[in-house]
C-alpha positions in Angstrom: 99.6 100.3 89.5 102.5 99.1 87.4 103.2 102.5 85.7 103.0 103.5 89.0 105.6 100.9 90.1 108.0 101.6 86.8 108.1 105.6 88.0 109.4 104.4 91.3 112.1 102.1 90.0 113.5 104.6 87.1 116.2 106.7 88.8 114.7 110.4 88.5 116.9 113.6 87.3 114.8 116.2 88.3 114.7 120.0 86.9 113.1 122.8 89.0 112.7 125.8 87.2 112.5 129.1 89.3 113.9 130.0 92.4 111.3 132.3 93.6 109.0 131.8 96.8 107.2 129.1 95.2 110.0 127.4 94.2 111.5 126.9 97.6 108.3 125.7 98.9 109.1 122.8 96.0 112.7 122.9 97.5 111.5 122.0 101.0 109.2 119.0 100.0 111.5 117.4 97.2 114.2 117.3 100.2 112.0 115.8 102.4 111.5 112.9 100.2 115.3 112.6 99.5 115.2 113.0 96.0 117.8 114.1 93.4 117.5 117.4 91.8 118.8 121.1 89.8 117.4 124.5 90.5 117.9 126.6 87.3 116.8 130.5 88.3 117.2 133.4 86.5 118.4 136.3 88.5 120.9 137.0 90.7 118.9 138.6 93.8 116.2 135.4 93.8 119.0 132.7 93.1 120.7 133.9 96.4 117.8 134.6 98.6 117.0 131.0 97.7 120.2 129.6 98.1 120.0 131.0 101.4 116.7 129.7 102.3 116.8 126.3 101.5 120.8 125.7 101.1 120.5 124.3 97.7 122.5 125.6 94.7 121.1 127.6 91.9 122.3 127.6 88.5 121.6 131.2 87.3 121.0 132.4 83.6 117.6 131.0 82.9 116.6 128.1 81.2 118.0 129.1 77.4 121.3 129.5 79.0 121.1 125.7 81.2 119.9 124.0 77.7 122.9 125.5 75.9 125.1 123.6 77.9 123.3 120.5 76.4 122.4 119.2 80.2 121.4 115.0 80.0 117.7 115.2 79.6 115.7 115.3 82.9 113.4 112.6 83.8 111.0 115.3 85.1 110.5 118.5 85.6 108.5 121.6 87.7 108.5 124.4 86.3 107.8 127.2 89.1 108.9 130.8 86.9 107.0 133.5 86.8 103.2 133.0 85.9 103.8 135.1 82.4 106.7 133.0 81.7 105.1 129.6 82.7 104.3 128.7 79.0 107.5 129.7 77.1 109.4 128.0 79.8 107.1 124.7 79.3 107.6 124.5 75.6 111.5 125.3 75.6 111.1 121.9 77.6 109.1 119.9 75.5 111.2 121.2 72.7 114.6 119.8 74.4 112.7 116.1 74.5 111.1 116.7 78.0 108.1 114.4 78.5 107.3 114.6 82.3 106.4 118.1 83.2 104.6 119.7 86.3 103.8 123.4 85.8 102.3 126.0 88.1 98.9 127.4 87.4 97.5 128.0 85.2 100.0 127.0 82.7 98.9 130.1 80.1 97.6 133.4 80.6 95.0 133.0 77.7 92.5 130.3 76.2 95.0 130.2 73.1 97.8 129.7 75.1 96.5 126.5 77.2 95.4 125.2 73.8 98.5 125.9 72.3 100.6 124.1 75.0 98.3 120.8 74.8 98.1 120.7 71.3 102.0 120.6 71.7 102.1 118.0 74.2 99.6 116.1 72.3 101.7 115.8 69.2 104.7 114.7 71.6 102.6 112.2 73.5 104.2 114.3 76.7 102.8 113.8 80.3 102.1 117.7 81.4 100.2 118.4 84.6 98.9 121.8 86.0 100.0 122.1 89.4 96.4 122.8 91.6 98.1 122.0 94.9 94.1 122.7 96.6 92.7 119.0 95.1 95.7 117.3 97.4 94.8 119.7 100.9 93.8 117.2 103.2 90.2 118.6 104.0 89.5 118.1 100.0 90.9 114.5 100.4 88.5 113.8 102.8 86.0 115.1 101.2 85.9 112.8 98.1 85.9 110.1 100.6 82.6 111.6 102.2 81.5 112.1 98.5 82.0 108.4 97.3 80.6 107.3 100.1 77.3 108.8 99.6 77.0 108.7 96.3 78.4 111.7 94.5 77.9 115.2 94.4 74.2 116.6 93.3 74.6 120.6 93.6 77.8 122.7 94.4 78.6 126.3 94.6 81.5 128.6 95.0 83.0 131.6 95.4 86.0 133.4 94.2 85.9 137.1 95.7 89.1 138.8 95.6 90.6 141.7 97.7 91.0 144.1 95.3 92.3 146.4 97.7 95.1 143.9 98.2 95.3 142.5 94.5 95.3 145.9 92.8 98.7 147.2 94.4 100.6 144.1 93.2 103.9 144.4 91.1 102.8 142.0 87.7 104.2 141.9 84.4 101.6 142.9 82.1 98.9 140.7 81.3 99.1 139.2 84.9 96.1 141.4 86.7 94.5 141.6 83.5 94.1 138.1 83.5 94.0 137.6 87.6 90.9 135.0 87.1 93.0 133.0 85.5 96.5 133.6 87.2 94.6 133.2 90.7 90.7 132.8 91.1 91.0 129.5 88.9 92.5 127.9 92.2 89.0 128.1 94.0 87.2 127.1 90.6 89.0 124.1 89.6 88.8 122.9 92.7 84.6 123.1 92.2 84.7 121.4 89.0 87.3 119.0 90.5 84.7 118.1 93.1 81.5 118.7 91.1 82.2 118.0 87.4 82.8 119.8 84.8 80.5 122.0 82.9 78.2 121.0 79.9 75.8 124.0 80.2 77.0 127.6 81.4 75.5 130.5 82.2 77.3 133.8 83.1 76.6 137.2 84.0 79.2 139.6 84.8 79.4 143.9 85.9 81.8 146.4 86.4 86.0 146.7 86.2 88.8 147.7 87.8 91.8 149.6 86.6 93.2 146.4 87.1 90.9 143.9 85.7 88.6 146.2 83.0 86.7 143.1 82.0 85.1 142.9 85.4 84.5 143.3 88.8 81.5 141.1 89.6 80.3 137.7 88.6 77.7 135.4 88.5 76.8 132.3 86.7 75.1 128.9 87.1 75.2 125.3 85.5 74.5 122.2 85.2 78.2 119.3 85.5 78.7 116.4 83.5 77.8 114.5 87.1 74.6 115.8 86.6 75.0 118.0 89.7 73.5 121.7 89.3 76.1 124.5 90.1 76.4 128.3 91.0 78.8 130.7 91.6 79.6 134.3 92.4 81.9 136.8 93.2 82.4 140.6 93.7 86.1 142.2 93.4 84.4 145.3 94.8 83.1 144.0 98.0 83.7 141.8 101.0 84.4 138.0 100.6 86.5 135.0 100.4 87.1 132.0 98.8 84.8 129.1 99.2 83.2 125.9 98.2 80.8 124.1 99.3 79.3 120.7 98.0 76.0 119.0 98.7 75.3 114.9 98.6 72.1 113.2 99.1 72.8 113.3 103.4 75.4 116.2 103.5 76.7 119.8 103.1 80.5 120.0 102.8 81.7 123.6 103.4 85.4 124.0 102.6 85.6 127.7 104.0 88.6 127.7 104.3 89.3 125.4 102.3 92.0 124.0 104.0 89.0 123.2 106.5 86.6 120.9 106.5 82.9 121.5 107.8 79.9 119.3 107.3 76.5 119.5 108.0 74.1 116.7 108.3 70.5 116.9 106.3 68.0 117.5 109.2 70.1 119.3 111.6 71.4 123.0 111.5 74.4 122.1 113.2 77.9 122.6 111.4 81.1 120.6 112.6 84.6 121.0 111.8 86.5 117.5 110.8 89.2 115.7 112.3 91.7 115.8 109.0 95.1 114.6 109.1 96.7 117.6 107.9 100.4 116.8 109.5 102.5 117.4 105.8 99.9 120.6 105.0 101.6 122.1 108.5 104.4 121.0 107.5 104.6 121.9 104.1 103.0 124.2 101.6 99.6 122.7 101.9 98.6 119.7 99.1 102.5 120.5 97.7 103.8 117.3 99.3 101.2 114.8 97.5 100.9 116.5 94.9 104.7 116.0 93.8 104.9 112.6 95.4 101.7 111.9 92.6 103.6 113.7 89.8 106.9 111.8 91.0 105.5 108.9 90.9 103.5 108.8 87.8 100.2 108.7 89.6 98.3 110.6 87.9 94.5 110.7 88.6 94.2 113.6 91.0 96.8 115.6 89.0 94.5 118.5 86.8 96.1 117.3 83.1 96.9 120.0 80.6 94.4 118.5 78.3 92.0 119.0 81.1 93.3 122.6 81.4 92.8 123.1 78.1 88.7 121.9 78.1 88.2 124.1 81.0 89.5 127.2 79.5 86.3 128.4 77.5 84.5 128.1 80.6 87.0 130.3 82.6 86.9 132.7 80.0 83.2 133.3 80.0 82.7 133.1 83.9 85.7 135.9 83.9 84.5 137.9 81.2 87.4 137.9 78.8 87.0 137.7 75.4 88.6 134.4 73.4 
C-alpha cells in the first residue's frame, strides 16, 4: 500500500520505446490516463504512421541515438520494439540507470537470454516486468475471484494450437518463428501457470516440425503445480485449434475459450454459462493493456509476471516447446 502510494506521488517521466502497432495501443491507454511521456522509434515509415495515429511525436533514431543526447533519466519505462530487439533494448536501459521497466513478451527469445536479463536486474536491484496483458483481461480477473472463493485451483489444462497456415507466412527476423512458442504461445501458457501454479514436475512429449518451427509441430505434456493442482496440455501446429484454458475448483469448471470470455460450469450440471464481466476498458482498449500499465505505473506489482518469474519459467517453456537449452 505505501509503495503503492509513493509511485503515485513521484512525478513520472515516462519512455516508450517503439512506435509500432503495439506501441500505439500503449499510446492510447497512457493518454487516457493523462500521463506525461516520450516515444523514441526507430524508422522513419513506423514513426509517421504512428504520429499519424495517435498524434503524438516520435523521436526517431533508436534508442542509442536518444541516450546520446544524455536525456534526464526516466522514471519508467515500456519497452514495445521488435520481439528480437526486446532484450538489447532492455539492457541499454538498465545500463543508462533505468530501474522501472515494462517489457513486452517474452522479454528474450532464449532460456539464456531471460536469465541473462534477470541476473542483470538482479545485480541492479531494478523493477523489470514482462508485459502478459491476458492476466489483467477482465474474464481472468474474475476468475481469480471465483478461484479464491472456492478454494483454489485443483487441476487445469490448456491449449496453445497455432495456425500455421497463418503463422508460417509471417515477415520475422530470424530466430522469431523459430522460437514462436516463446515469441507467442507463452501468452496462453503463462496465463495457465498464472492461474494454476507453477510447475514442480513436467512431463513432455513432442512430434513433428515445420519449415518454420523444426523443433516441432505437436505437443503434449502433463504436471503436477506448486498449488498442488495436476495439469495437462496440448497442442498441434498442424491441425485445427485455438487457444484455451480452462481451470477446475472443488464446485466449478472455468472455461476461458476465448479467453477474453468467461464460461463456468457448475459440478452436477452439464450446463455452461457465459459471465457478466465488466469488460468496458478491454473494448475500449487493447484488452488487460489499461490495468496492466496503471499496475506497472503505479508500482503495484502482484499481478505483473516479474522477470525473475520469467526467468524460473523458462526451462519449462523450453521443454514443453521442444527447444534445446
Amino acid at each position: 500500500m505505501a509503495t503503492a502510494l509513493l509511485h503515485r506521488l513521484i512525478m513520472k517521466n515516462i519512455w516508450l520505446l517503439g512506435s509500432g502497432a503495439m506501441a500505439q495501443e500503449y499510446i492510447k491507454v497512457l493518454l487516457a490516463q493523462e500521463e506525461s511521456f516520450s516515444v523514441i522509434g526507430r524508422g522513419a515509415h513506423s514513426a509517421h504512421e504512428c504520429e499519424e495515429k495517435t498524434g503524438c511525436v516520435v523521436r526517431t533514431g533508436g534508442l542509442e541515438d536518444f541516450l546520446a543526447s544524455k536525456p534526464t533519466q526516466c522514471t519508467h519505462a515500456i519497452v514495445s520494439v521488435s520481439v528480437e530487439a526486446l532484450m538489447s533494448t532492455t539492457l541499454q536501459l538498465l545500463d543508462y540507470g533505468v530501474r522501472a521497466i515494462l517489457v513486452e513478451k517474452p522479454a528474450g527469445l532464449s532460456l539464456l537470454q531471460v536469465h541473462t536479463l534477470a541476473e542483470r536486474c538482479k545485480r541492479l536491484n531494478a523493477d523489470v516486468f514482462v508485459a502478459y496483458n491476458r492476466r489483467f483481461f477482465s474474464s481472468v480477473v474474475r476468475a481469480r475471484e471465483i478461484i479464491n472463493e472456492d478454494g483454489g485451483v485443483t487441476s487445469f489444462n490448456f491449449e496453445f494450437t497455432e495456425w500455421s497456415h497463418v503463422i508460417g507466412k509471417l515477415q520475422k527476423a530470424d530466430g522469431v518463428l523459430q522460437n514462436w512458442f516463446l515469441a507467442n504461445s507463452t501468452h496462453v501458457a503463462d496465463l495457465a501457470f498464472y492461474l494454476g501454479g507453477k510447475p514442480t514436475q513436467l512431463y513432455t512429449f513432442t512430434a513433428g516440425s515445420l519449415d518454420w518451427h523444426p523443433a516441432a509441430a505437436i505437443f503434449s505434456g502433463a504436471g503436477v503445480s506448486n498449488s498442488g493442482a495436476l495439469f495437462s496440455y496440448q497442442a498441434n501446429w498442424e491441425s485445427a485449434g485455438r487457444w484455451g484454458v480452462e481451470v477446475l475448483t472443488k464446485s466449478y469448471r472455468l472455461i476461458l475459450r476465448p479467453i477474453e470470455k468467461l464460461q463456468l460450469q457448475k459440478r452436477g450440471s452439464i450446463a455452461v454459462d457465459f459471465l457478466d464481466c465488466d469488460d468496458t476498458l478491454d473494448a475500449q482498449f487493447k484488452p488487460g493493456l489499461y490495468f496492466q500499465t496503471k499496475d506497472f505505473l503505479n508500482g503495484a506489482h502482484d499481478v505483473l509476471c516479474s522477470i525473475h518469474y520469467q526467468s524460473e519459467m523458462m526451462d519449462a517453456y523450453c521443454r514443453i516447446a521442444g527447444y534445446e537449452t
